[in-house]
N, C-alpha and C positions, 0 to 999 in steps of 0.2 A: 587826660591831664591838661592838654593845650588848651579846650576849653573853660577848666577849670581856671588855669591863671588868664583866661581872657577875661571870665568875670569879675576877679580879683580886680583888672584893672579897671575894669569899671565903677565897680564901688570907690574905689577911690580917685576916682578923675582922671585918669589916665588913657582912658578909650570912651567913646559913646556906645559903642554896642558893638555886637561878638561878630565875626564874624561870618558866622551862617545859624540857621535855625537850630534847634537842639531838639534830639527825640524826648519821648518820654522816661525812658530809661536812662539818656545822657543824664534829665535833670534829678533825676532820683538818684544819681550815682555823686552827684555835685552837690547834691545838698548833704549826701552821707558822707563825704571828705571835709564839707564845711563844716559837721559835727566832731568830726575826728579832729581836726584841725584846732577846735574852738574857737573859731571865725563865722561863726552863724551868721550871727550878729552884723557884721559886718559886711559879709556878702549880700544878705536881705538887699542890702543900701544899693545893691550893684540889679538886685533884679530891680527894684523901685524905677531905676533911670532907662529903663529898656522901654522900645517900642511895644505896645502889645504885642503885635504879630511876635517877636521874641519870645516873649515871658513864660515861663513854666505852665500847664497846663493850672486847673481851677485849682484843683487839690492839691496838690503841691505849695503854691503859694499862701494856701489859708492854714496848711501844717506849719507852713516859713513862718508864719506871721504871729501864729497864736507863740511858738518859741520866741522868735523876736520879742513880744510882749513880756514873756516872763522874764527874759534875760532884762528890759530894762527893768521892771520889778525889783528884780533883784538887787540891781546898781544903786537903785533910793533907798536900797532900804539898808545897803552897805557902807554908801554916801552918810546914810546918815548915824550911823555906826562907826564911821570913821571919823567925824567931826564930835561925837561925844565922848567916844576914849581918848583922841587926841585930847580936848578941851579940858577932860577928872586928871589926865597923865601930868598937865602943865598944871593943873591946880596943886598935885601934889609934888611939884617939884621938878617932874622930871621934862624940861622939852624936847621936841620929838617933830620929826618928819615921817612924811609915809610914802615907802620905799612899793615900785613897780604901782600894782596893781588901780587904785584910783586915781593915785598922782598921774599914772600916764595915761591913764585916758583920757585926761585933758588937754592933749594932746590932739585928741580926735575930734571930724568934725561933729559924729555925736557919739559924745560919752558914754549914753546909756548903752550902747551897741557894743562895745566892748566887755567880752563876758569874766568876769569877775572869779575870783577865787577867791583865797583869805584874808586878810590885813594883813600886814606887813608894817611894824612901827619900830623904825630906830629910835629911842630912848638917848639924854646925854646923860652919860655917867658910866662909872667901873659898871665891869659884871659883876662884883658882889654886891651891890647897892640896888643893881636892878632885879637878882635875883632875889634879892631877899623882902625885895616891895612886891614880886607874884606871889611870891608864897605867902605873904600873907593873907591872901584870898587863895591861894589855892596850895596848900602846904605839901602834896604830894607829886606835883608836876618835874618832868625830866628835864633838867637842863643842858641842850646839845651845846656843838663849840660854838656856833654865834647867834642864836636865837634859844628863846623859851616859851613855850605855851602857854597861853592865859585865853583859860577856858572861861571867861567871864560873862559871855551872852552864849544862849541857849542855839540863836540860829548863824553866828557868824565866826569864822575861826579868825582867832586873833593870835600873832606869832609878835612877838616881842625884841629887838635883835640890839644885841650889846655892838654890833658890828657890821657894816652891810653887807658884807660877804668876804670869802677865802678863795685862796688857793691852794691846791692841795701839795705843790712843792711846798715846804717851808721856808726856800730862801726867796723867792718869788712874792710870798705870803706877806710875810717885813717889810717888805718895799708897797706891797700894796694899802697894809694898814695904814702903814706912816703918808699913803696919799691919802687914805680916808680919815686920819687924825689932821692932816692940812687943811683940807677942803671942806672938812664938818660946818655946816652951816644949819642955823635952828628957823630962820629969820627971813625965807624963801616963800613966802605962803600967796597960794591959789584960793576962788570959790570955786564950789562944785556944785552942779546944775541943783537946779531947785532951788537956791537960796534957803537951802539946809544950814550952810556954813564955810570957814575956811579951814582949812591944812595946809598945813606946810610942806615943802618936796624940795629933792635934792637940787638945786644948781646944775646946771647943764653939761660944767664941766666934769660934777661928781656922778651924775648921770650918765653920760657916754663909757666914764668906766665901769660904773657899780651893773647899769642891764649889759653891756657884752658881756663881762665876768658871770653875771648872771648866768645868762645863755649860754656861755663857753663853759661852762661847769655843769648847768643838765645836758651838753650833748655828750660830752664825754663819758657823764655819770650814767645818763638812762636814754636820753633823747630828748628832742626840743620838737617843737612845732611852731607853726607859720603863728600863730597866736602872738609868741614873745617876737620873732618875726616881725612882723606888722607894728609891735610896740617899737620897735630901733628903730622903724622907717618913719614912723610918726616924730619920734625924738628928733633924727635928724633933719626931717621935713621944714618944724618947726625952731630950728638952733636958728640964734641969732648969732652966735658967735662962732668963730671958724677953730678949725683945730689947727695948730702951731706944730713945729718941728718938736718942741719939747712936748708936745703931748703925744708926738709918734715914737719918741726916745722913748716915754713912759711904756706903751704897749707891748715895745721891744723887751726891756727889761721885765715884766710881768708874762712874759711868754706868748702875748694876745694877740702881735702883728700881723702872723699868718692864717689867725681865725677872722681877724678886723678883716684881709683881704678875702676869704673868702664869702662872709659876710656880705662885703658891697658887692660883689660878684652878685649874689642875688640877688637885692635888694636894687641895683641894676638891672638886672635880666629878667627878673618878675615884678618889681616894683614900680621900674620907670625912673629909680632915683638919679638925678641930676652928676652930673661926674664932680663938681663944684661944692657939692654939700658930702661928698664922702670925706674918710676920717682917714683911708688911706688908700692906694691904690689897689683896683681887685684882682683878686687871683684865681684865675679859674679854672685852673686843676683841682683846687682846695673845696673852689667855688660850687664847684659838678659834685663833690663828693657831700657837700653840705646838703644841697637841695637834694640828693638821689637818699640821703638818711634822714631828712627833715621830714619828706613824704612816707616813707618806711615806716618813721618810729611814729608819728603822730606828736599828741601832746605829751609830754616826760614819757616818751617811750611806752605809752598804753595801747598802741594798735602794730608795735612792732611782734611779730608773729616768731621772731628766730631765735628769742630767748625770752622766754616771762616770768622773769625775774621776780615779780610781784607777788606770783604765785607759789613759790618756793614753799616747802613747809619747817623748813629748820634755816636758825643763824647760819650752818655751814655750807648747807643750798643754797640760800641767796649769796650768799658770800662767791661760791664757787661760780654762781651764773655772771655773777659782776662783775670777775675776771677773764669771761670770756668777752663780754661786751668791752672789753677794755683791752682787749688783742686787738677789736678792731682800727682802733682809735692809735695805737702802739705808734705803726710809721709814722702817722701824721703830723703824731704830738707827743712825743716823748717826752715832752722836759716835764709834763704832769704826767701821763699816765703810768711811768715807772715809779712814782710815790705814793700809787693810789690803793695798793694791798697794804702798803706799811701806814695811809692813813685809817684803811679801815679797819684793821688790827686795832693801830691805837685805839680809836673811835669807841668800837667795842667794849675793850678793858678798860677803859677810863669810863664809859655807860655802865659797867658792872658798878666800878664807886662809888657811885651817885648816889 
C-alpha cells in the first residue's frame, strides 16, 4: 500500500520517484488497485516521470498504456457527447451545467486521464417540466428523487438531475437545497480538450459542497474510492477562492464537518494537500477510518468483499445488506444513517407509483 500511494504522489507532482525499486509482483499488484480504484489513468502519469531503472517491467507498461489509450478515447468521445446534449438541452430551453464527471476533469493536468463514467447534467427548471421533456423521447424511463435517465445515445449514459444532490436527513436536505437554489448558476462555462466545445460547471463555491455531499453519500451508501478522491484534491488544488467561516457554519449545519475533516486528513496524508487550501481542519481519527474504507470498498463499494450488496437477488436482500453496511457508518455518522432505512422505504413505495 506505501508504495501504492508513493506513486500516487508522483503522478501528481508531489514526489520524483519511490522510494526503492518495486518487484514484479509489487507492480502487478499496483496496477490491479489502480483498476479498482479507477485511477489508471492517472497513475500511468506517475510511471511516465520515473527513472527507467524504476519503471515497471516491459509488459506491464505496454498493458498500462494500451488501457491509458482507451480511457482517453473514451473522454473525446464523452467530451463530445457532453457539449452536444449540453448545446440541443439549451436550444430547447433548458440551461444546464455538468455536474462531476467532465467538469472536473478539467481540473486535471490531463483531462483525458481521468476515467470517465456517465453525464451528469443539471437542467434549470421544476421537476415536472424536466421530466416531462425525457419522456418525450423516452416515455417509459423511471424518475428517481433527483435525477432521470435519458437514454438518448446508444454508447454514453446520460443522467439528468432536477437537483445536484440530497441528503438523506430531511431536515439537513432543506437547508442544503435552499444552498443549491442560492448558488444556481447556468453562466460558468469551461472548453474541454480538443476544441470540441464548451460546458458549463458549477462555481467553486457550489462545487466544494455538491462533490463532498457527493462523496459523503456513496461512502455511507456503498463506498467511495480514491477516484472521487483525487476529483476533491484537484477541486481544491485549483480554488481560487478561500472558504470563509460561513461556509464552515454551512457544513456544520448539513452534517459534512466531521467528514470535510476527515476528508483533508487524507488528502493531506496521501495527497500532499497544502494545510492553506483545506476547507476545514483534519481529523484523523475520522481521517484513518476514511482511508482504511476507501481502500476496502473500492469504487462505490465494488471490491468491498464483506457485503455484496450488488449481488443480492430480491428488493428485501439488498435492502437487508444496506442495512448492515449502514451499522458500520452508525457511530460515526448518525445524523444521516438513522434516516437511511426510512429513506429507502420511502424510496421504494414512491418507485412502486411511478
Amino acid at each position: 500500500m506505501k508504495m501504492f500511494f508513493e506513486l500516487l504522489q508522483v503522478a501528481i507532482g508531489h514526489r520524483v520517484s519511490l522510494s526503492r525499486t518495486l518487484t514484479i509482483e509489487e507492480w502487478s499488484d499496483i496496477y490491479e488497485m489502480s483498476l479498482k480504484q479507477t485511477i489508471a489513468g492517472v497513475m500511468f502519469s506517475g510511471v511516465e516521470r520515473l527513472s527507467e531503472q524504476q519503471r515497471p517491467p516491459r509488459e506491464i507498461i505496454l498493458k498500462w498504456f494500451s488501457l491509458v489509450s482507451r480511457i482517453e478515447a473514451r473522454n473525446r468521445r464523452v467530451n463530445e457527447v457532453a457539449v452536444n446534449v449540453s448545446r440541443r438541452l439549451c436550444r430547447d430551453g433548458f440551461r444546464n451545467v455538468i455536474l462531476k464527471g467532465q467538469g472536473v476533469a478539467a481540473f486535471y493536468p490531463q483531462p483525458l486521464r481521468r476515467q470517465s463514467g456517465d453525464i451528469d447534467i443539471l437542467l434549470e427548471g421544476n421537476r415536472k417540466d424536466v421530466i416531462a421533456y425525457v419522456r418525450r423521447f423516452t416515455p417509459d424511463v423511471e424518475a428517481l428523487y433527483h435525477h432521470i435517465q435519458f437514454p438518448v445515445i446508444a454508447d454514453v449514459e446520460i443522467e439528468v438531475h432536477f437537483i445536484p444532490s440530497f441528503c438523506i436527513n430531511p431536515f439537513t436536505d432543506r437547508c442544503l437545497q435552499r444552498f443549491f437554489t442560492e448558488e444556481a448558476s447556468f453562466d460558468n462555462h469551461i472548453n474541454l480538450p480538443g476544441k470540441v466545445g464548451e460546458i458549463a460547471i458549477p462555481t467553486e463555491r457550489l462545487n466544494r459542497i455538491f462533490l463532498l455531499r457527493h462523496t459523503f453519500g456513496h461512502f455511507l451508501s456503498e463506498g467511495v474510492g480514491l477516484r472521487q478522491i483525487t476529483d476533491y484534491y484537484y477541486l481544491l488544488n485549483n480554488s481560487k477562492s478561500k472558504v470563509g467561516v460561513e461556509e464552515q457554519q454551512l457544513l456544520k449545519r448539513l452534517g459534512m464537518y466531521k467528514f470535510a475533516g476527515a476528508l483533508m486528513y487524507v488528502l493531506h496524508h496521501i495527497f500532499r494537500l497544502e494545510p492553506e487550501r483545506m476547507i476545514v481542519p483534519m481529523n484523523e481519527k475520522e481521517g484513518k477510518f476514511l482511508l482504511q474504507e476507501v481502500m476496502q470498498t473500492g469504487n462505490f463499494g465494488h471490491e468491498d468483499t464483506r457485503i455484496q450488496g450488488h449481488k443480492a437477488n430480491s428488493h428485501i436482500g439488498r435492502f437487508l445488506q444496506r442495512q448492515c453496511f449502514y451499522m458500520r457508518m452508525l457511530r460515526h455518522y448518525p445524523g444521516e444513517v438513522v434516516w437511511m432505512p426510512y429513506f429507502d422505504i420511502k424510496r421504494f413505495f414512491t418507485a412502486k407509483k411511478r
